[in-house]
N, C-alpha and C positions, 0 to 999 in steps of 0.2 A: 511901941513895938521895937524889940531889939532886932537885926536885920541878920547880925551873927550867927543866931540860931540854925539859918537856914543852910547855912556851910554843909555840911554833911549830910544835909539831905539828897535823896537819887535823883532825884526831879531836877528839870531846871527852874530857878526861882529869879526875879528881876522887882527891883523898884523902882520909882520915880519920884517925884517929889513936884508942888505946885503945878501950877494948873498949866505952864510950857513942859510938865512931863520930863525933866533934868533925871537922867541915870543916876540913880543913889546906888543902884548895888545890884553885883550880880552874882553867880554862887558858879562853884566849879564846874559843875552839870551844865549851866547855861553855858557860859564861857568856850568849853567843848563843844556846844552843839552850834553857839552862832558866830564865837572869835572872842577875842578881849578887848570888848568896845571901851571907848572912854569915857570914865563916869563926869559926871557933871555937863555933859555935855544934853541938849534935848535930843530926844529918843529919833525926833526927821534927823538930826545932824549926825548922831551915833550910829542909825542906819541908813544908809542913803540907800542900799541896796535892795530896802524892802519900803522906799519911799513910795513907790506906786500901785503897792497891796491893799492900799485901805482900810489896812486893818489900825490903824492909830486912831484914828476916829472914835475904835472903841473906849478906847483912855479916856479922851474928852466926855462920853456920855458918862464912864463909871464914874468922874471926878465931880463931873456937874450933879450929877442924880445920887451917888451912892449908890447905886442897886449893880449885883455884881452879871455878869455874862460870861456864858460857859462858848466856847467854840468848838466843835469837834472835826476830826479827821481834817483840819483844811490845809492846801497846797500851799508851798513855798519853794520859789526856785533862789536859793544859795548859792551864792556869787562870790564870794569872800575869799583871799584868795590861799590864805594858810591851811585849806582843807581839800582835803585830794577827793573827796566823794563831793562834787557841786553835783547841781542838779537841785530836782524836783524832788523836794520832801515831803511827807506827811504829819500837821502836829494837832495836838490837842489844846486850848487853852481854857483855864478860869483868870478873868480878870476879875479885882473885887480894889473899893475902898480901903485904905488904911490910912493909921496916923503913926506918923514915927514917936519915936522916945522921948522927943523934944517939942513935938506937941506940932509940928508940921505935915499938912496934912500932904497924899499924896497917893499912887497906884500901886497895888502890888498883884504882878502877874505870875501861873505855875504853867507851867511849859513841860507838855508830854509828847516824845519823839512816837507815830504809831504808825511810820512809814512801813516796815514789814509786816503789821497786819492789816492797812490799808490795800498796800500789794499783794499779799497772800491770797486777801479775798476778791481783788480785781482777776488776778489769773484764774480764780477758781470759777468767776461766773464766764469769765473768758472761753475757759475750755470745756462749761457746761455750753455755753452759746454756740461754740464751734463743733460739737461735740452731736449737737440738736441737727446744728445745719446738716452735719454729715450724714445724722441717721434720715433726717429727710430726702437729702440728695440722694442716698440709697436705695431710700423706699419709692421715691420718682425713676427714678432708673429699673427699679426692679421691677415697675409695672408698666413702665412704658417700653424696654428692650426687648429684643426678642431673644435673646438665653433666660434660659429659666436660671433663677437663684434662689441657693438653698443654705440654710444653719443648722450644723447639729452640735450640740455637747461635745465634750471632750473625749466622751469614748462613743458618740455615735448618738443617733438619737433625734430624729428633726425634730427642732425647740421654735420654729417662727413658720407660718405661713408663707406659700411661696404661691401669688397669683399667677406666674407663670408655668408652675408645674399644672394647678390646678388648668389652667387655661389649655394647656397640650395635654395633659391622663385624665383629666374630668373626674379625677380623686377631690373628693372632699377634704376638709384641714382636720376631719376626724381621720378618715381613710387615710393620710398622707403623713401623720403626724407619727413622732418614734419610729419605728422600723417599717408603716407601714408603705413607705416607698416602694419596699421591694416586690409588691404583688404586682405592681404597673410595669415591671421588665420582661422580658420575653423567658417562659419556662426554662429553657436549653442556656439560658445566661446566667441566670439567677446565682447560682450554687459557685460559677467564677467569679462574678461581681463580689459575691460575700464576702468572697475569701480572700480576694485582691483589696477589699476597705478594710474586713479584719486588721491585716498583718499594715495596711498604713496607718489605723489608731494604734494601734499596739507599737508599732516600733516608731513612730511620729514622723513618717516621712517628710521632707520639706514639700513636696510637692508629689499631689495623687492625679494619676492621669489614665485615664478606661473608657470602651467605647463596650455600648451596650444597645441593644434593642427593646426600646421604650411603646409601650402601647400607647395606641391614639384613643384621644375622647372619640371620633368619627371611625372605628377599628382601625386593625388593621398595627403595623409596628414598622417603626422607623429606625434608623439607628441615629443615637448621641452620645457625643464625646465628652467626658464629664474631665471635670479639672479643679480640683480643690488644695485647700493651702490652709495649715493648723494656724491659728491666730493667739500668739503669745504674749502675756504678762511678767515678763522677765524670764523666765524659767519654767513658769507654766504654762501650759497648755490652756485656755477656758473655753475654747469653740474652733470648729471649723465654719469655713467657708467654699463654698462649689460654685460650679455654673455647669450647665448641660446643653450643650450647644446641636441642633440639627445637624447633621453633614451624612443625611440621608445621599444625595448629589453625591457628592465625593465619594463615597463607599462606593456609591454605583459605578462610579468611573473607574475606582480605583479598580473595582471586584472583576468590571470589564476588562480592562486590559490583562488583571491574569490572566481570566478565564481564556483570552484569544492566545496568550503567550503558550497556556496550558496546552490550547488545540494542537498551536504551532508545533510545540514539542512533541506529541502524542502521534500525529499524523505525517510525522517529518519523512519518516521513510515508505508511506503505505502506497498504494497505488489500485488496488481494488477497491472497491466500493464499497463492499460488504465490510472489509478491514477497517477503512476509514469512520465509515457508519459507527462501529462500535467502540472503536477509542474515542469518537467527539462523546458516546452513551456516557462512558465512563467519566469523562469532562462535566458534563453537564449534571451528572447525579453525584454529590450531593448537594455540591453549590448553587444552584439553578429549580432542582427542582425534586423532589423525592422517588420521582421514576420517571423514566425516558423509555419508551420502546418503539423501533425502528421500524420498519417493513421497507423491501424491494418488490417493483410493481412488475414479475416479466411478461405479463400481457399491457405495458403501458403504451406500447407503437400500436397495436391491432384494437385495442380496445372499444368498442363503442361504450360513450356514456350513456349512464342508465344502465348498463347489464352489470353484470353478477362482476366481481371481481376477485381475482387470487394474489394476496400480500404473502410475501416468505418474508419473516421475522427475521432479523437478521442481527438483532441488538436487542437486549433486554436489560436493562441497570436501576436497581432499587437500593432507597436507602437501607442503610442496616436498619434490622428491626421489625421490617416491613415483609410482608409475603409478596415474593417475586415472580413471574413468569418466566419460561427454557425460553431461551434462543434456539435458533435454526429449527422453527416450527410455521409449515402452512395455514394460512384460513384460506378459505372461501369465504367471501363478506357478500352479504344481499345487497341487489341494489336499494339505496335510501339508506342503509346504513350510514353511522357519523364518520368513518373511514371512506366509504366509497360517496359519500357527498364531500365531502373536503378532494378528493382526488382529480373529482369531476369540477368541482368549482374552481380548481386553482387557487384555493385563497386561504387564509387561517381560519381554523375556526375556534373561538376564544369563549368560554363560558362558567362563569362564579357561581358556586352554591355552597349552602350547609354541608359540613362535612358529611361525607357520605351518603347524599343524597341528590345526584345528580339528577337534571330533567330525565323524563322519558324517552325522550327523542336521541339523548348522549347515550342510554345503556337499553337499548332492544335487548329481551329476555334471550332471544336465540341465537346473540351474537356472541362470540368467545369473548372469553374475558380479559378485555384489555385497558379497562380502567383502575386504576390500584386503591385497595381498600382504605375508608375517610377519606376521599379526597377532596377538595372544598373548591378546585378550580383544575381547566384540562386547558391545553391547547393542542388541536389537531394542525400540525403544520405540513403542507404539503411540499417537495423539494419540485423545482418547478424548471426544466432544463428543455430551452429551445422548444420552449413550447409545449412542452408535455409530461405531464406528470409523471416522474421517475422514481421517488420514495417517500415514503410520509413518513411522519416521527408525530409522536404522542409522548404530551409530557404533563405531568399532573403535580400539584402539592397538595398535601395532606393533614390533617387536624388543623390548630389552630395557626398553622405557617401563613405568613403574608401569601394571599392568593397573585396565581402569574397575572399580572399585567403588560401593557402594551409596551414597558422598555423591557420585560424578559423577552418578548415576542421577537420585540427584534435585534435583543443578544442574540437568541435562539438562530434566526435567519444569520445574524452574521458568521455564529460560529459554522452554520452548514453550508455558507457560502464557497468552503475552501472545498467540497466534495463536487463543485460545480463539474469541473473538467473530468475527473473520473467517471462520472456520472454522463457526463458527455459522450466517454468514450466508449463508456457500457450500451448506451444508448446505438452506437453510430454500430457497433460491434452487433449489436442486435438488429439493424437495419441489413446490414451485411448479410448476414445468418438468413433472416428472412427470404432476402429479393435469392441468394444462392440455391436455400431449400422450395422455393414456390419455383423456381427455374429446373430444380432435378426433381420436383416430384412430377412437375408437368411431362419431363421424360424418360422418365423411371414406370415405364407403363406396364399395365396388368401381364401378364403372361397369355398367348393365344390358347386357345384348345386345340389340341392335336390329338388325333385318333392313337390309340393305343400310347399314350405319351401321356406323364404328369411332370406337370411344369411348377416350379414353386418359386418366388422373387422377397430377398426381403432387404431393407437399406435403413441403415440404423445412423442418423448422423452423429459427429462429433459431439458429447458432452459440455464440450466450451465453446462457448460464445462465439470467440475469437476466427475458431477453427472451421473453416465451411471449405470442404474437400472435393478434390474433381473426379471421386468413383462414380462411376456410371454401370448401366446391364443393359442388354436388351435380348429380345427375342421373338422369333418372326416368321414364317412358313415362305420357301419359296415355292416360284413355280412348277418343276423339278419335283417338289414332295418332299424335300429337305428339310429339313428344320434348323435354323442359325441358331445358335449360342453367343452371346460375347460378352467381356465382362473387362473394363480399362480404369483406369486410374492416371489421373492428369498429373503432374507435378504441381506443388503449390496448396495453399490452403487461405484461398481467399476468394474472391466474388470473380477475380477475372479466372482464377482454375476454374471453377464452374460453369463461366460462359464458353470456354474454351471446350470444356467438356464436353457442353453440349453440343459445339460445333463438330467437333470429334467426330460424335456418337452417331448425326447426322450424317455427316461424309461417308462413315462407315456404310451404313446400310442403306447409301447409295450406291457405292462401290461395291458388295453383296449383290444388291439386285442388278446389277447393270450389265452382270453377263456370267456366266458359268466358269468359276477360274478355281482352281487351288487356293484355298486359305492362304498359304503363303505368298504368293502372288497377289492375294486383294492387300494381304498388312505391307508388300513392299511397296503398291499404289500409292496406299494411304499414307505411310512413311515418305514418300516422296510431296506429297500434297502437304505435310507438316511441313516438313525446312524448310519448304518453297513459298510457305502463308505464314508459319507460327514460326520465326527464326529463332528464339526463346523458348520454345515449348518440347517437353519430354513427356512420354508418354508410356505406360506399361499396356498391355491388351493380351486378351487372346479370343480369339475367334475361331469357331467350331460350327462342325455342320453332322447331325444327326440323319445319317441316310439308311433306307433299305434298297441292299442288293437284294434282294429275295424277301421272297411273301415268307413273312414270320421270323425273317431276322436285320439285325441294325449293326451301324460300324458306323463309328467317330471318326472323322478326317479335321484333325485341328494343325493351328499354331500358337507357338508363343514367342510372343515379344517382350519380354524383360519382366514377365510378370510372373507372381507364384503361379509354381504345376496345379493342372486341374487335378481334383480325387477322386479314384474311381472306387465303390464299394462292391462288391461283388454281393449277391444275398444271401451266401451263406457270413458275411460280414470281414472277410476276405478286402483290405482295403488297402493299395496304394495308388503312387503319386504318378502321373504321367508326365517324363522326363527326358522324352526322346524328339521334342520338337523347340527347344530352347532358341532362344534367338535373344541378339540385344534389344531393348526397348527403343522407342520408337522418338524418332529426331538427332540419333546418336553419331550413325553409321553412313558419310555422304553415300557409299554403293551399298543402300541393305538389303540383303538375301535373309529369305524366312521361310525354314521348311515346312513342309505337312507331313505330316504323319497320321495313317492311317493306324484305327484300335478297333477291335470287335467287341461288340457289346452283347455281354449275357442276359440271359431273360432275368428280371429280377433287379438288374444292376441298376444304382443307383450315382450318378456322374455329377460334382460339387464344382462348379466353379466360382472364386471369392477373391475380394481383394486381399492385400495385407494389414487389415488392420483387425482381419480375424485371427490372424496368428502374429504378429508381431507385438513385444512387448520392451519395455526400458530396461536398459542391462541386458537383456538376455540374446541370445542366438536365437537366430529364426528356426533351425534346426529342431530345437527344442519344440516349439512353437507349432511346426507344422507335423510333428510325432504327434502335440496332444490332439491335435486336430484329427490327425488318423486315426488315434486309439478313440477317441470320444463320437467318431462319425460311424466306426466299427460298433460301437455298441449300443448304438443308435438306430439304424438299419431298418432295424425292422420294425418300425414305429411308420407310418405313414407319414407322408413327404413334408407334409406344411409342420407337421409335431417334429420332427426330424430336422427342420430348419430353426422353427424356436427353441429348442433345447441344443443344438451346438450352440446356439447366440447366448444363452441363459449359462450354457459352463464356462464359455470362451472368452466374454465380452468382461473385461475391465469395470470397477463403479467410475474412476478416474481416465477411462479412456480417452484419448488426447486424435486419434483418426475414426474417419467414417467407414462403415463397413459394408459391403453391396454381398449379394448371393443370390446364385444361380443354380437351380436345383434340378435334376431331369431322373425319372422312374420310368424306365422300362415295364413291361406288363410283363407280370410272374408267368412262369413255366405253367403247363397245364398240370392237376393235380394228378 
């Protein structure tokens, strides 16, 4: 065998010779690949750096046996030091018998470098290995986590099962799979969600992020924050990736503190009850719940539970869409009704059903309608101040909406908590009113019968709450055959003008009865018994005495004291003011002088005396005031006495009157015909 031959071949080629294995020859390719050993040297002494390989052993057997051995892909660490790539190689070998040209026998080995596609394919099971672990770590994590995770294609599309979505919507991986996602979002989301993932596959956002309300496999709808991220191959897009996270919690937190901020803001400047009531309506619907309707209870201090009850509606607020109920409308609710049982219990009352089919017991046939149409859950909450049930609120949701549960309940309480103090003050305002009005009605007594005399009394209190007035009347026969008139007005308008009034009103017709004086002389008594008891107190009055000098006819002997002229009608309708016994009102004047004046009374005539809150009005002159009184009492006349006192009140009386009004009516008997 010529050994020249081999020069020009790619491969590396090597020989040996005898059976110590002597380098006969080596070819460029080898040389390159392992250095330029020195021939004739044996192969342990030309390598020492591959003396520990074991691999010369094969020489020995191919030399003894003749039969040749292939090696594949095996390691080699290259230590030599003219080559800058040392390390760990990869080579091929055939070793096989030969005999040289000269008839010496010896080895001849072919050497294949196949380091890059030993490594090629170690990386390649490398990153299938790593590649495995990962999609398993993923898929342990996906089943064990509590976010749902999801895959879809490059433009949308769920391509893998998600146990955790299945596990939260109780969608099958048929139901859930390509676009069927979207049937498990809440109706009212759906059509935003689409159009917020559209435009992130289409424009490839780096990062998609939306919160949405997700049905429950156990109903009902929660909200998740979803967060996904495209997954690319250099340049392309091949999948996204999601996660859907619960932060039901947190929405509620967050959603709370709006809504309290909203109250805050809403009711920042209100002060009535009724006002506040209806800004928190407006708070509460839509957010909260699909209708809200309010009631004020103003028999809630006198009430006994179990009777009949009157709510004024006072707030009504419905989602759009929905058919609503008026505001500032009365019921009367039965007793056992679900308003007048939450009133009387003190307590919520909270109850879930199928849309629009509430128990029996929540919609009595003959009760107005104050539950709003579909609705699938109510709570009757009762507003509960010092004891006593002051306004209820009803608040419903409708169709498929998450029914109210026990943390809207007590959103609900907290946001009507800030109505507490108003509510308070409505309440205390109405205790006021009461204890003033049961204290003047007890002396606001019937009118006596008096022979040939018609007596008519009426007393119409203040429209506002607030307002509890110290007019007073009375009238009373004395011994004499006299007949008293008197009619005052305390300063003030509150609980102590009314106790004062009544003490007044007492003194008075003590001082009447206790001896035969001049009118004007009883009001300078009793002006003196003011400053010297009431050092605060002012008073208006007039007091009158209806006498007969003679069988078949009468004459008035009055005074006044700072109060409006009494009106005399004559019965041809003939009406003025008597303005000849004026005097200051009473607590004013340390030395007061108060004339009498006598007036003759015609048969027919009829004699008005009233406070000013029959003629008194805002803006205006009393002047004005006490004209329409004349003209209106003029045309009136001749209606019989009690019709004649209701219809001044029914022309005169304000819807917003802000004083109380008293009157004193007296008819003379008509002329013979």
């Amino acid at each position: 065998m010529r050994l020249t031959m081999f020069d020009p071949a790619p491969i590396g080629v090597m020989a040996t010779e005898g059976p110590e294995h002597r380098l006969a020859y080596t070819n460029e390719v080898y040389r390159k690949t392992f250095g330029d050993r020195p021939l004739g040297l044996t192969v342990r002494e030309a390598f020492p750096d591959l003396a520990q390989c074991g691999y010369f052993d094969i020489l020995d057997r191919v030399y003894a046996t003749g039969t040749a051995e292939v090696l594949t892909s095996v390691p080699l660490d290259l230590a030599f030091a003219d080559r800058a790539d040392r390390g760990r190689r990869y080579f091929s070998f055939s070793i096989s018998h030969a005999t040289m040209s000269d008839g010496r026998q010896g080895v001849l080995g072919v050497i294949v470098e196949v380091t890059d596609q030993v490594t090629g394919a170690e990386r390649i099971r490398v990153l299938s290995e790593e590649r495995q672990r990962a999609l398993l770590r993923y898929r342990s994590l996906v089943n064990a986590g509590s976010q749902v995770v999801w895959v879809t294609g490059p433009m949308g599309g769920v391509t893998e099962p998600s146990p955790g979505w299945e596990r939260v919507t109780g969608q099958s991986w048929e139901e859930f799979r390509g676009d069927g996602w979207i049937d498990a979002v809440h109706p009212d989301d759906r059509a935003r969600v689409a159009e917020a993932w559209h435009r992130a596959l289409t424009e490839v956002t780096p990062r998609f992020t939306h919160a949405y309300r997700l049905r429950q496999a156990t109903g009902g709808y929660r909200h998740f924050a979803v967060e996904a991220a495209p997954v690319r191959d250099g340049d392309r897009v091949i999948e996204w990736v999601g996660t859907c996270t619960d932060v039901e919690q947190e929405w509620q937190e967050s959603r709370r503190e709006e809504l309290l901020a909203r109250a805050a803001a809403a009711t920042a400047d209100l002060v009535r009850p009724d006002e506040m009531l209806a800004a928190l309506a407006g708070v509460i619907v839509p957010d909260l719940a699909d209708n809200c309707t309010i009631y004020l209870l103003p028999q809630a201090l006198h009430r006994l539970p179990g009777t009949a009850l009157t709510a004024e509606r006072v707030a009504a607020a419905t989602r759009e869409g929905l058919p609503g109920l008026p505001p500032d409308h009365e019921e009367h609710l039965r007793p056992g009704s679900p308003l007048a049982r939450a009133a009387d219990g003190r307590r919520p009352v909270h109850a879930v059903f199928p849309p629009g089919s509430p128990p029996p017991d929540l919609a009595p046939p003959d009760a107005e309608p104050w539950l709003a149409c579909g609705a699938n859950s109510v709570v009757l909450l009762p507003v509960v101040v010092d004891g006593t049930t002051a306004a209820l609120v009803t608040a419903s949701v409708c169709g498929d909406r998450t029914p109210l549960g026990a943390a809207d309940i007590g959103l609900l309480q907290t946001l009507l908590e800030r109505t507490h103090t108003p509510l308070s003050n409505a309440l205390e305002y109405q205790r006021t009113r009461q204890v003033a009005l049961a204290l003047q009605q007890s002396l606001l007594t019937d009118p006596p019968d008096v022979p040939d005399l018609t007596i008519a009394v009426r007393y119409r209190p203040s429209t506002s709450a607030a307002e509890v007035g110290g007019d007073w009347y009375d009238s009373f026969p004395l011994r004499d055959g006299a007949t008293v008139l008197t009619i005052g007005d305390v300063s003030g308008h509150d609980l102590p003008a009314a106790v004062t009034m009544g003490q007044l009103r007492n003194m008075l017709r003590g001082l009447t009865l206790d001896r035969r004086e001049p009118t004007g002389t009883v009001l300078r008594r009793l002006d003196i018994a003011v400053q010297t008891l009431y050092l605060e107190c002012t008073a208006t009055c007039v007091l009158a005495r209806v006498e007969r000098p003679a069988p078949g006819r009468f004459q008035l002997t009055y005074s006044v004291a700072g109060h409006p002229p009494p009106l005399l009608v004559e019965a041809d309708g003939a009406a003025r003011f008597l303005t000849e016994a004026r005097s200051p009102l009473l607590g004013l004047d340390p030395q007061p002088e108060y004339a009498s004046v006598t007036e003759p009374l015609l048969p027919g005539a009829t004699l008005l005396l009233y406070t000013d809150g029959l003629v008194e009005r805002r803006a205006e002159d009393i002047t004005v005031g006490l004209e329409r009184l004349r003209r209106h009492a003029s045309a009136a006349v001749r209606r019989p006495l009690e019709a004649f006192c209701d219809e001044l009140l029914a022309e005169l009386l304000t819807v917003d009157g802000d004083d109380d009004v008293a009157m004193v009516a007296v008819r003379l008997p008509a002329p013979p015909a």
